[in-house]
N, C-alpha and C positions, 0 to 999 in steps of 0.2 A: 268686319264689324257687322253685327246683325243689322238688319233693314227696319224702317219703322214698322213695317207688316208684320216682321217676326219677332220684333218686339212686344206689337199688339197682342199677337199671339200667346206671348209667355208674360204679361202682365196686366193690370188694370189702365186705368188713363192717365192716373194719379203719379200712378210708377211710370212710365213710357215719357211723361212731361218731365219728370225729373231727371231722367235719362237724357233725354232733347237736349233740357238747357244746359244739363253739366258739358256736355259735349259741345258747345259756343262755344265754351269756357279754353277746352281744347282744339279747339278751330277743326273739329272733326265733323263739326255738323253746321249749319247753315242758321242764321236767326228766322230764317224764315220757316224751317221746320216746323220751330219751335210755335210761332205765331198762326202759321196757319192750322196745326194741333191745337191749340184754343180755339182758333174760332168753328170748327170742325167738329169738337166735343164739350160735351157738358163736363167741365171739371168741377170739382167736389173742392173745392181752395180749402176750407177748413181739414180734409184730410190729408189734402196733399202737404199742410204746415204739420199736418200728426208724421206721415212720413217722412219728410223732410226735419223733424228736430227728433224723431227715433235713431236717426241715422244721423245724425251730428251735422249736417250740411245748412244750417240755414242763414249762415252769415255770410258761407258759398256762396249761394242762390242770391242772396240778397245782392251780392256783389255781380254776379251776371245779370240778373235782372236790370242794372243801374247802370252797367258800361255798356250791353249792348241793348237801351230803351226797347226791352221788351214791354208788352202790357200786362198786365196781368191785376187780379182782385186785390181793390186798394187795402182792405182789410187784411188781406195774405199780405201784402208789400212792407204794410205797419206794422205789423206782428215781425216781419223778420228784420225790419229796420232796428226794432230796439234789442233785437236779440244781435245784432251787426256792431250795436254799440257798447253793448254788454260786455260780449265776445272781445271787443277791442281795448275794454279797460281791463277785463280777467287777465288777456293776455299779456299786455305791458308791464302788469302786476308781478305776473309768472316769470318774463324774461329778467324783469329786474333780481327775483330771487334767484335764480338760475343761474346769473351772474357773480350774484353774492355769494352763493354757495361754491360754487366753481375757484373761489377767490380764498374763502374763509377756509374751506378745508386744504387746498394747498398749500395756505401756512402752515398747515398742520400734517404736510409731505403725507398727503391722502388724494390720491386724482378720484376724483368721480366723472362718468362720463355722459350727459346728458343724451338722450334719442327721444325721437316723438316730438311733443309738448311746441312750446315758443319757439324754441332756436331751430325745432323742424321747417315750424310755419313760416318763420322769417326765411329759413334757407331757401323754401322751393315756390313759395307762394308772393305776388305780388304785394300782398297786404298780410300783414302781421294777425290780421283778424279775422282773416278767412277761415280760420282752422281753429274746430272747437277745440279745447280740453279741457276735462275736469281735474285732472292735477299733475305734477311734473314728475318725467319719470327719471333715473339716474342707472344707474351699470355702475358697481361698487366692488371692490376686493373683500370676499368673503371675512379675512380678517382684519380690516377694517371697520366692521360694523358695529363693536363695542364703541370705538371710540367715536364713533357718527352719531349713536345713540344719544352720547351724554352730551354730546353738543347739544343735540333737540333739547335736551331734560333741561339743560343751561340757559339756552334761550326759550322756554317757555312754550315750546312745542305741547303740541296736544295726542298721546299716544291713541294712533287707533287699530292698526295692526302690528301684537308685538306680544311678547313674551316676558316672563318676570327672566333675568337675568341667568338663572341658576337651569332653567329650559334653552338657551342659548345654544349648547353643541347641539344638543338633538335638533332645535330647530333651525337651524345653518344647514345640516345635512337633509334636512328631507323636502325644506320649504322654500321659498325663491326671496321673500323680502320683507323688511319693516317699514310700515307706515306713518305717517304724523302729519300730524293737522299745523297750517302756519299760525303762528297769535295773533289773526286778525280777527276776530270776533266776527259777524255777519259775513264778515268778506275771506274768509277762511278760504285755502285750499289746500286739499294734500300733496303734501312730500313722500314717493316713491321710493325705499333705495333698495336696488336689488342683485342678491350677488347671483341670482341666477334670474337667465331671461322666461325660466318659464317652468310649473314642476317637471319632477320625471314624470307624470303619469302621461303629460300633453306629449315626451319627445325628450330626446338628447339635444343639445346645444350647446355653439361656444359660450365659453363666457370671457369675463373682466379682463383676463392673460390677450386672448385673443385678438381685442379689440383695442386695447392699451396704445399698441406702436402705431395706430392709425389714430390717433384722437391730434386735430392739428388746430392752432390759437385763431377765434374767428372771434370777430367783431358783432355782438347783439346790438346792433343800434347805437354804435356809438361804447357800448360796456364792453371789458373785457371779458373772454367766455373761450369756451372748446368746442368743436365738433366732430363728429368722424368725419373720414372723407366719405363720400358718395356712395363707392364699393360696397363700405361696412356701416354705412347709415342704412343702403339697401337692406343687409341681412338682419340689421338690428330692427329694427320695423318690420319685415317680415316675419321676425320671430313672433309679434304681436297681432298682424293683423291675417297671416296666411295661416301659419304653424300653430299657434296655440288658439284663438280666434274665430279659423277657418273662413275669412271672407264672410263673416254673418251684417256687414255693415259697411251700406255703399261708399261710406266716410272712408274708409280702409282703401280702393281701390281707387278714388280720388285721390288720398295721398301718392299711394306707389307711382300712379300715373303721374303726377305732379312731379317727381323725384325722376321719372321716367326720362318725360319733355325734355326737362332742363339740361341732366345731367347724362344722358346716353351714352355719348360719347367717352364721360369720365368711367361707366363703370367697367371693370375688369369681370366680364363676363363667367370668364373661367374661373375665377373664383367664387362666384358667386354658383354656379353651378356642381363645382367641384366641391364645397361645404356642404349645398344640400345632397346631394349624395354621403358625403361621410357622414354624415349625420342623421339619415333617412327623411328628407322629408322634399324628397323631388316632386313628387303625388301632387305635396300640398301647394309647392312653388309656383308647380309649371298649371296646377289647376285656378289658383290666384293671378296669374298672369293671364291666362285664358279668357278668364274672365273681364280682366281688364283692356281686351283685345276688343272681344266682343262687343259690349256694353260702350266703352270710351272710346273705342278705335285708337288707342294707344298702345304701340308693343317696344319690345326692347330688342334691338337689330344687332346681331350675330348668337339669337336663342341659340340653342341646338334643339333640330329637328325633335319634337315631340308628337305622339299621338293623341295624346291629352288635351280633350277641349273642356269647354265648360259642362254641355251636356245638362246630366240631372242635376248638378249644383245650379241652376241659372237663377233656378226661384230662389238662394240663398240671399244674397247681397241686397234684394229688395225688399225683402219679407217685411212685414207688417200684421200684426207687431214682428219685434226682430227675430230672428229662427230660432237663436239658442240663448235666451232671456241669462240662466245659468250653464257654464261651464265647468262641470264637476260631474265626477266618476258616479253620482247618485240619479244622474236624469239621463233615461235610457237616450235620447233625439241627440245628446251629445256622445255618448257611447255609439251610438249607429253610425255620425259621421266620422267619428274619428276611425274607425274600423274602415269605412271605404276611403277614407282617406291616407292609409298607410303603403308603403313604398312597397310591401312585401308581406306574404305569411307569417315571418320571421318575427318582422314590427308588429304584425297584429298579434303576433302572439307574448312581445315585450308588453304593448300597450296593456293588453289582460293582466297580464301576470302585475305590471304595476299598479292598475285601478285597483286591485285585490289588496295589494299591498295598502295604499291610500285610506282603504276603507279600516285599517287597524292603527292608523297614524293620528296622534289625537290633533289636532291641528288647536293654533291659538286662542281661537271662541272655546273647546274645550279645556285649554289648561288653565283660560284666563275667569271661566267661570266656574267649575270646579274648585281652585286655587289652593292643591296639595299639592306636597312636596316632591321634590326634582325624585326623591325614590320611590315614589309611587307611581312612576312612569308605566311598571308592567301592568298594573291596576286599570293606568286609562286607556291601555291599548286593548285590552281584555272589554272594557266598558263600548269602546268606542261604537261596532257595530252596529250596539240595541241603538244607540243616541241617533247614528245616521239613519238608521231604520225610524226613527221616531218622527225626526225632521222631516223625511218623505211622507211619512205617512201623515203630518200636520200642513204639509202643505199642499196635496193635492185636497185635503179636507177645505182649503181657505179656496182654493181654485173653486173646487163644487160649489161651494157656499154661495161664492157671487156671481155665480149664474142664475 
């Protein structure tokens, strides 16, 4: 675990205090670290709440700050308090649907399998509210997704990522998932279902088969619900926050840690290392782990030996604003990591060969605003280029602009 000195080193104040107090949290650091780092420096509290809600953690914070009476700027304290209560009713909201869902489509001999979201926060976190999310995610049977659809359409679901029906093959094979908003008007959140964890361009992955025989009956608070076990809750979150992601968000490496703690003992290491190898994405694993070594002083005991540290990724997990705002084959800073983050020449040379592909792939926002027909598909793969090309070129204009 890096030292406060080489933390200083490799961050601002702002970031180094955030560090501090996560790590109470983890009984890896001391409250007094943390206290005597305030009285020590001038902190900046209004940017450390920019930092701190860039990176999902401020109901974390909150929740440190309050069990172990740290002090800190009553204005920082109030600003994360309401976001602590926020955080607590979004999520109770979530787990309830979660359950429902979990419920609903089983009558209808459909498993869907929740990761991330509530029933993560509930598993590894003391308080259900600790753990941001903006909407719930699922691991779904590729051919089950018609029928998941017209559920939404039935109840009153709000399409936001999706396709007119008759785009459906093409987009099952090239794309990870359909979106939809709940009928709650102001208090809206989306519904994730996804038959794949991630596109090809990010990586190969398992999917829905995969994870299926480990999905076992847990209790959300009382509701009936699934989870995976531990193992493949590990892989299933790390397809998100290591592999597709890259560690850009210190919220990411508080969860794994959180999952770590608890459950070390449960995970089947060799599996979990023996997937990221079939799959390529050891690089990213053991550099996500690394990370959460350093930073949290949390590790996962019988690794196998790695040379893999954190190194030049260190400024990633802190960055402010966040390192890689978007994730797509069109913005070179996510092209660059993913190229040093691949297992092999081999990978770097899939990854290319598929961003390329990607870039003739007309995705949702173009078939949904276009809106021709399913035979005019070779039309919008031809089209697609100039449009990606367009979008770049309109948004680094909006970047200039507001400087």
């Amino acid at each position: 675990m890096l030292t406060i000195q080489q933390l200083k080193e490799n961050y601002s104040k702002e970031q180094v205090l955030l560090v501090l107090l996560t790590r109470i949290y983890f009984a890896t650091g001391r409250e007094t670290d943390a206290a005597d780092f305030i009285a020590a420096n001038q902190i900046n509290w209004i940017r450390l709440y920019r930092i701190t809600q860039a990176h999902g953690l401020r109901s974390f914070i909150y929740y440190v700050i309050k069990q172990h009476v740290i002090s800190v700027d009553p204005a920082f304290e109030n600003r994360l308090k309401k976001s602590y209560a926020i955080t607590r009713h979004q999520n109770l909201r979530m787990g309830i649907t979660t359950a429902k869902l979990i419920s609903d489509f089983k009558a209808k001999d459909i498993v869907i399998i929740p990761y991330k979201g509530a029933v993560f926060a509930h598993s590894y976190y003391p308080d259900i509210a600790l753990r941001e999310s903006a909407d719930v995610d699922f691991l779904v049977a590729a051919e089950a997704v018609n029928e998941i659809e017209n559920y939404f359409i039935e109840k009153d679901y709000t399409p936001k990522t999706t396709v007119p029906k008759r785009y459906h093959n093409y987009y099952k094979r090239f794309f990870k998932d359909i979106v939809y908003r709940t009928p709650d008007g102001e208090n809206a959140f989306s519904i994730e279902m996804h038959w794949k964890l991630m596109e090809a361009f990010s990586g190969d992955y398992p999917g829905h088969e995969y994870f299926l025989p480990h999905l076992q009956p847990y209790s959300l608070g009382g509701l009936a619900a699934s989870k995976l076990t531990p193992t493949y809750d590990l892989l299933a979150v790390v397809s998100n926050h290591f592999v597709k992601d890259m560690a850009i968000k210190f919220k990411y490496l508080v969860d794994i840690a959180s999952l770590i703690n608890k459950e070390d003992a449960s995970i089947d290491k060799k599996v979990v290392f023996e997937t990221a190898s079939r799959y390529g994405f050891t690089k990213k694993l053991e550099t996500g782990l690394a990370l959460t070594t350093d930073l949290l002083g949390i590790s996962m005991t019988g690794r196998p030996v790695s040379k893999i540290t954190s190194g030049r990724f260190l400024n990633v997990p802190l960055a402010f604003p966040v390192h890689l705002p978007r994730l797509y084959i069109n913005e070179p800073e996510f092209i660059k990591c993913s190229l040093q983050l691949q297992d092999n020449n081999r990978r770097r040379f899939k990854f290319i060969s598929n961003s390329v592909l990607y870039m003739f792939l007309p995705t949702y926002a173009d078939i949904n605003q276009l809106k021709l027909p399913a035979y005019t598909l070779p039309f919008l793969i031809i089209i697609r280029p100039l449009r990606l090309l367009y979008l770049s070129v309109r948004s680094k204009s909006k970047v200039k602009a507001s400087l």
